[in-house]
N, C-alpha and C positions, 0 to 999 in steps of 0.2 A: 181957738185959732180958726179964721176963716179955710174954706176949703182950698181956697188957692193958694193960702200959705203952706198947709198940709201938702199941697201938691208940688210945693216948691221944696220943701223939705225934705220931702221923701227922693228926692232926684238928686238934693244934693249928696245926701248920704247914699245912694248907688253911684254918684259919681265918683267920692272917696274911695267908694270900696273898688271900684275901677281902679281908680290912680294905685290906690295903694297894691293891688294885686299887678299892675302894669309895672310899678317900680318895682318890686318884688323879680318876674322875670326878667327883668331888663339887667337887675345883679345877677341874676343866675347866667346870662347869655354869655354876660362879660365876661366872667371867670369859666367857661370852657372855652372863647377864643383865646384867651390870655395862654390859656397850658398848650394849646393847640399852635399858638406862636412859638410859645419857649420850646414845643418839640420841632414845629419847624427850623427855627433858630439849629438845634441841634444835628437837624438833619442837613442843612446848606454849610454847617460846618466841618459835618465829613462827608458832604461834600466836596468842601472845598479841599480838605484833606487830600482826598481821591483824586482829586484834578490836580492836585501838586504833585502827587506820584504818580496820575500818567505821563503829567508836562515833563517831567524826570525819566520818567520811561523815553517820551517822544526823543529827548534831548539827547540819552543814552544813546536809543537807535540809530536819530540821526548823524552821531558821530560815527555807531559803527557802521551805517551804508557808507559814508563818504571815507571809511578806512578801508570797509570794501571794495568801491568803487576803484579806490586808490591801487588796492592788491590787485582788483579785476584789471587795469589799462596794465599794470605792472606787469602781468600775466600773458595778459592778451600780446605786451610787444615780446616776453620770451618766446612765447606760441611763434608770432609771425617769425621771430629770429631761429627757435628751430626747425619750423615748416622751411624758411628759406635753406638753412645748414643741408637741412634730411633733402628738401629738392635738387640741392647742387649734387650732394650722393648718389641717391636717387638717379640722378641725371651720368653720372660719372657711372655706376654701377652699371647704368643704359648701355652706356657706351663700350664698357666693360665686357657686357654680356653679348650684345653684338659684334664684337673680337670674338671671345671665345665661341660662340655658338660655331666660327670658321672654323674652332679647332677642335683636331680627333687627335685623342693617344689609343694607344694598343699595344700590343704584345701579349709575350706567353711566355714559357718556362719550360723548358726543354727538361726531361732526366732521364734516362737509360741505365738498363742493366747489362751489359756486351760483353762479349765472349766468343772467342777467337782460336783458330790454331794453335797459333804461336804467340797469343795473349792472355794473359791472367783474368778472369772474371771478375771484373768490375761493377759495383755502381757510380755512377755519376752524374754530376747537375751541368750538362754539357753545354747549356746556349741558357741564356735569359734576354728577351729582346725589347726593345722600346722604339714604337715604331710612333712618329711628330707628325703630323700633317695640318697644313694651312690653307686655307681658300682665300686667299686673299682676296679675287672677285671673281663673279662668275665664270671666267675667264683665263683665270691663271692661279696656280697652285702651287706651294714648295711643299717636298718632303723631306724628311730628315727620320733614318733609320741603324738605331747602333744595336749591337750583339757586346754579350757580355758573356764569357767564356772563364767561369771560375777555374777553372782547371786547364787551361791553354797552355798558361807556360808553365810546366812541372820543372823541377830540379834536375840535374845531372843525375842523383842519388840514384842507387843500384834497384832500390823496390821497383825505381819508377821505369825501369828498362824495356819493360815487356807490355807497356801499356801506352798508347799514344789519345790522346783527345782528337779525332779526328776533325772538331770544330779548328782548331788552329791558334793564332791570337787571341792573345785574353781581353782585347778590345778589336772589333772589328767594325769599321763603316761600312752596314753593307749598301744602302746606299743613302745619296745627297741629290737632289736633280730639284728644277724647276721644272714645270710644265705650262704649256700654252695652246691651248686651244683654239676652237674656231679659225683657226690658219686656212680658208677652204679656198681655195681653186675650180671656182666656178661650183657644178654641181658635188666638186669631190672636196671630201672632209679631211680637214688636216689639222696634225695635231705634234708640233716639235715636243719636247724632251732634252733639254741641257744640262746635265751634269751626270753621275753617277747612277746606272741603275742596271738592270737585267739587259740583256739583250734580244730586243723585239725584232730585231730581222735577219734574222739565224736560225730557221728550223724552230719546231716547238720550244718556246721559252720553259726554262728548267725549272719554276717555281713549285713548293712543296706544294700542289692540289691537283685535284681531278685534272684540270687543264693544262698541267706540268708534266711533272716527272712521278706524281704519285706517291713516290715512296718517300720515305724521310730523309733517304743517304740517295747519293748522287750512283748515277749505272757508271760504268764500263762507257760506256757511248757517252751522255754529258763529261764524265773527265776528261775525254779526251778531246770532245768539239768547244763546249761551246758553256760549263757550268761557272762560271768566271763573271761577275759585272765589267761594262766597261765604261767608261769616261769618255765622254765626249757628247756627239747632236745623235739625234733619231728624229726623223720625219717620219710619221705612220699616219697613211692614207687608208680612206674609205668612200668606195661609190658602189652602191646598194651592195652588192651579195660579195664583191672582189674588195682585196686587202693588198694594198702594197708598201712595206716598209722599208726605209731607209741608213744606213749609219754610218758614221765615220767617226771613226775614237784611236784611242790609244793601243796598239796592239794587245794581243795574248801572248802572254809569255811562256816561253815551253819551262815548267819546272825543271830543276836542277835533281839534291838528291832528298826532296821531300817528294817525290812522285815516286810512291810505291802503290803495289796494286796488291788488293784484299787487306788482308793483316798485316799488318805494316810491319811486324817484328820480322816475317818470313824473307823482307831481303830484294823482293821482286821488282827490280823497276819496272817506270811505265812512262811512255810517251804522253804525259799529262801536263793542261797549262794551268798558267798560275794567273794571278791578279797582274793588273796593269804594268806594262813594263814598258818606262820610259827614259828608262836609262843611255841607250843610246838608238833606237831607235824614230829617227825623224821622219820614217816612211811609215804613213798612220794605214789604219786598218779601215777597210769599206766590206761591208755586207749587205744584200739586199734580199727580200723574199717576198712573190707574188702567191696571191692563198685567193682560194675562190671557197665559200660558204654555202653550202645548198639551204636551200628554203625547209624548211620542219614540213615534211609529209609523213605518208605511208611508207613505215617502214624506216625512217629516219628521223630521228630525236636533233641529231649534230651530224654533221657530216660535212668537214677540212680537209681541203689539201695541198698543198703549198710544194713550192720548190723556191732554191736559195743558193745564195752564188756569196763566197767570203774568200777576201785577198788581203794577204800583208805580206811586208818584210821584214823578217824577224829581226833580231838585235845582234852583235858580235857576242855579247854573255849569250843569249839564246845557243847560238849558234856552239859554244860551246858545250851547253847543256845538252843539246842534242848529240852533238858526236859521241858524250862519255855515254847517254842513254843508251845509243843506239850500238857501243860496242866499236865505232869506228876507228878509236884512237892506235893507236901502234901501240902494242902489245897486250891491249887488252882481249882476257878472254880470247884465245887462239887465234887471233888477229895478228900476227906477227909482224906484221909488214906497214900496215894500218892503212886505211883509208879514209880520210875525212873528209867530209861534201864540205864545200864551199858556199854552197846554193842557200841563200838566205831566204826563198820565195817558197811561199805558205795558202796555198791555194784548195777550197774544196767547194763541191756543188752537188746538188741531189734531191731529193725526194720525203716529203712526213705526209704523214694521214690521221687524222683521228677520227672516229666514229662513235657515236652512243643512239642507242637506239635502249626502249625500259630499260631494264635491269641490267644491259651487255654493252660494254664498251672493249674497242680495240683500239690502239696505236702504234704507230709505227713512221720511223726513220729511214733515211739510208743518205750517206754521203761517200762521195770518191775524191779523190785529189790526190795532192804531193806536198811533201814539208820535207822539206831541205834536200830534193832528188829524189827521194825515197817516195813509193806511189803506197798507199794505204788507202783503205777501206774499213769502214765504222757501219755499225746500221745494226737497230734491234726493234722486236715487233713484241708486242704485250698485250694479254686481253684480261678480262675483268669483269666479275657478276655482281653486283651490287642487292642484299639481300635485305632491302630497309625494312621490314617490317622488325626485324633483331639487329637493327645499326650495324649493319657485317657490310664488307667487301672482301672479297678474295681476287687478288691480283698474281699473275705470272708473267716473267719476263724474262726473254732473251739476248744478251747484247754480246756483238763481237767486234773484235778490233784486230785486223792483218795487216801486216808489211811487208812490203818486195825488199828482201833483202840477198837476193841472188845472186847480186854482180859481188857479193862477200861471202864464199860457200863457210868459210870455219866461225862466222861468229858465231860467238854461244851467250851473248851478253843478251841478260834476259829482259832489256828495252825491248829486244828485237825481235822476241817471241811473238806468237800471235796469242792475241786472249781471248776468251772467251768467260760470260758471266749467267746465272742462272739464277733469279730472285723472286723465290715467295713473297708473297707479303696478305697480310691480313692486317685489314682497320677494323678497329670497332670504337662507334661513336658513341661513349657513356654517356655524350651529355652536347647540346649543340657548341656547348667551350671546352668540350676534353677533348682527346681521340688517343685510343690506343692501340700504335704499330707492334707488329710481331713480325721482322722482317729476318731474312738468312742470303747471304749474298753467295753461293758455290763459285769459285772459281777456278778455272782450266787454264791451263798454259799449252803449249803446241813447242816444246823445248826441245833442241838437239838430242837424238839418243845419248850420247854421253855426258849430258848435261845434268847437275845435279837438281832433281825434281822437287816442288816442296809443295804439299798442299797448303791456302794461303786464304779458307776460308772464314767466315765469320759472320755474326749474328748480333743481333739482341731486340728487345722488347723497351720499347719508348713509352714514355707519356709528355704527349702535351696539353697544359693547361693556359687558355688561351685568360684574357682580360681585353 
């Protein structure tokens, strides 16, 4: 074989052995794509698995957003429909509260232990009170004040003979009035009052405090001027330090035969008036009283004093109740012959003071006039230490009450006595809503020597508990 065939030869046979090892891995290639597909294959099938259980999930979701969405608007309008309900409430409860915030209630509850002469020792729940008040605007106000008197009207029964409620009614108004303000008169301050209430232009007003009467029971001096509300107008002025008040109401009525003086059981009448009496009385009652205020210095804490001018014409009943008071009738009480005044005109004027300076207060009264011809004189003076640091006060007082009864030497009817009244008293503040009285009222009569005497004193220890 030439060399170039040798040379040919030998190339074919490495070309073989080429091909043949070429097709060799070209089968091996195949057969690891092929498995590498059928695991592909495998894997795009859960694949797709997986993508039909999110599409399913998505599908689910999207149902429940739009059942949400649904609940959510469904929601959202109960929301706006109770936000509007709770606003209008809301709004009314406003309005509500701006009422009430005009309105005060109060009271207290009166109880007593008392014990008298010629009274049985007692406890009892003598006044429970409910005191309304309204402001309507800044300008004008109503009140409205009832007493509740569980024990007012007792039985006839014999236990209850020797014991009286000195509160009265077992419903009592004690007052009803409108008020109106800002009424001024140039520089001076005015202030009306219409309906029911205390009487502000009468000498010191009788109300239970410091600035009253102090004590919890009315003196000798208040029963017999001025412890009464009346009905009717009060004008009450003010320009700087000066006070001058006005009224015209429904007279005071002279009590009949509930006007005893001390212990009631003892018997002792008393020239004392009673609540409004308009029975036949058409000639109204006028009072008035000027009061100058000094300015707080040295040496003066308060310091009032006032003088007061009070006119009426009493009633035909008055006019009766006064004769049998006073002893004037024909045969009463060594009267034999009788005398009884005609004189329906009711007139008195005079003089108050009060002063507090720390711990020491004084007051005092004095009035003079005439009721029914008859000239009489009233007037009592009181002083007072005040010991806060142990919530004490210790108060004493004097009160007398005379009548000219001369132009009738034999009466003995003891209207017509002169009186006289002597009252401890001790407060003690347990608490700025208690207070407890410990009061004793002595009283003196000024009786004909042949006259049957009675002592006609009496006492007791209070609590009141305020709200």
């Amino acid at each position: 074989m030439t060399r170039t065939a040798k040379i040919i030869a030998v190339l074919l046979c490495m070309s073989m052995f080429c091909l043949t090892g070429a097709v060799g891995a070209a089968n091996t290639d195949q057969s690891s794509v092929e498995q590498q597909v059928l695991q592909m294959k495998k894997q795009m099938e859960l694949m797709q698995k997986k993508m039909q259980a999110l599409q399913m999930q998505l599908d689910s979701a999207q149902q429940s957003a739009v059942s949400a969405q649904q609940q959510a608007t469904q929601a959202a309008q109960q929301v706006d429909q109770k936000v509007a309900e709770v606003s209008g409430k809301f709004k009314t409860l406003e309005d509500l509260s701006k009422k009430f915030s005009n309105l005060s209630l109060n009271g207290y509850v009166r109880s007593r232990w008392w014990t008298g002469d010629h009274e049985q020792n007692s406890f009892d729940v003598t006044e429970i009170a409910f005191n309304l008040r309204y402001n309507v605007s800044e300008n004008i106000s109503g009140q409205f004040n009832i007493w509740w008197h569980p024990s007012g009207n007792m039985s006839g029964r014999t236990e209850y003979a020797n014991y009286s409620n000195w509160a009265g009614d077992t419903t009592f108004i004690e007052s009803a009035f409108a008020e109106f303000r800002n009424l001024n008169i140039g520089p001076v301050e005015g202030k009306l009052i219409v309906g029911k209430t205390r009487n502000q232009a009468l000498g010191i007003t009788p109300s239970g405090s410091n600035d009253g009467r102090v004590t919890s029971d009315y003196s000798l001096f208040s029963e017999s001027i001025n412890q009464s509300r009346i009905t009717g107008l009060q004008y009450l002025t003010k320009w700087q330090n000066w006070k001058w008040n006005f009224a015209a109401f429904n007279g005071y009525s002279i009590a009949g035969d509930t006007g005893r003086f001390g212990s009631r059981a003892a018997g002792i009448r008393e020239l004392r008036i009673g609540q409004m009496d308009i029975d036949d009385n058409h000639n109204k009652a006028y009072s008035t009283r000027l009061a100058y205020a000094f300015s707080k210095q040295d040496f003066i804490d308060k310091l009032e004093i006032g003088t007061s001018y009070f006119h009426q014409k009493v009633s035909n009943n008055d006019l009766t109740n006064f004769n049998s008071i006073m002893g004037r009738n024909a045969g009463m009480n060594g009267n034999f012959w009788g005398n009884p005044t005609k004189s329906k005109s009711d007139w008195k004027t005079g003089f108050d003071m009060a002063y507090d300076y720390g711990p020491y207060a004084v007051k005092a009264e004095s009035l003079w006039g005439s009721v029914c011809g008859v000239d009489g004189n009233w007037w009592y003076a009181m002083a007072g230490y005040k010991l806060k640091p142990l919530k004490l006060e210790f108060w004493l007082r004097y009160s007398q009450a005379s009548y000219d009864q001369h132009t009738i030497k034999d009466i003995k009817a003891s209207g017509a006595w002169d009186k006289d009244q002597w009252t401890p008293l001790i407060v003690y503040h347990l608490h700025p809503m208690a207070d407890l009285f410990f009061e004793y009222y002595i009283n003196g009569v000024d009786a004909p020597s042949d006259a049957h005497k009675l002592s006609n004193s009496y006492g007791f220890v209070e609590l009141i508990v305020k709200y």
